[in-house]
N, C-alpha and C positions, 0 to 999 in steps of 0.2 A: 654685632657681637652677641655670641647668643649667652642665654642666665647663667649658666656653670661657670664660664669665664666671667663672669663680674661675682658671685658668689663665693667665689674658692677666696681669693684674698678679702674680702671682709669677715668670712669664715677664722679666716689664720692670721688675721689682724692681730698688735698687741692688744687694744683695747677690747678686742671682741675676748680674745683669749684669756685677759687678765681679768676678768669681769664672772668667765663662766668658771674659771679655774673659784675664784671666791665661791659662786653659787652652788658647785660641788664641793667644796671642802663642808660645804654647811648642813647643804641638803645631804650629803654621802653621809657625812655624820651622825644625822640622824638615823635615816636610812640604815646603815649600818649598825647601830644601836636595837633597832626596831628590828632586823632580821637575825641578828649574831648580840646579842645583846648577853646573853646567857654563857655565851664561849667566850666573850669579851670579858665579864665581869669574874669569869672562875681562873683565866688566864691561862687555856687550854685552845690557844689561838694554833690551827695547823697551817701549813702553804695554802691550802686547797683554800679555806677562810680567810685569809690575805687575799688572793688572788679574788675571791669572790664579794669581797667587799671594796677591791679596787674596782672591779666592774661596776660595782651598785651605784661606785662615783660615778662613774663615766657616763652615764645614762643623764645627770641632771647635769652634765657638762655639754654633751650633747645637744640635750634639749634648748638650754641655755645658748648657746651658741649659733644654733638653727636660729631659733625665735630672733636674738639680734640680729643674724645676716637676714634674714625676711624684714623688717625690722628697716634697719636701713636700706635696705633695696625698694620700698615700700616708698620711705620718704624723697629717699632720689628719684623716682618716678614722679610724685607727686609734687617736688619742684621743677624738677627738668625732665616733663613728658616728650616723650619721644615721634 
């Protein structure tokens, strides 16, 4: 069984997913603050800034998500060596 196929569903896990969903709502929030901080606070928010601060999440939702399925694929190896 090659990595991809054991990656994709710990990738799309609930727990993998519910875990990075929290780590981008926190980090994006900041994030988002720190780049659009200015258009957020005057309330002069357009599409193109929505769309760009959904991405900003998506980056530490990402990150977060990789690092888990490594993560546990790491630990699965290191009980049950193949």
């Amino acid at each position: 069984m090659d990595k991809l196929s054991i990656a994709l569903p710990i990738f799309f896990s609930k727990p993998v997913a519910k875990r990075a969903f929290k780590v981008a709502l926190i980090v994006g929030t900041i994030l988002a603050f720190i780049n659009h901080g200015d258009i957020i606070l005057s309330g002069k928010l357009t599409s193109e800034c929505w769309v760009k601060m959904m991405l900003t999440a998506f980056v530490p939702y990402c990150v977060s998500s990789v690092t888990a399925t490594l993560a546990i694929m790491e630990q699965r190896t290191a009980t049950h060596p193949s």
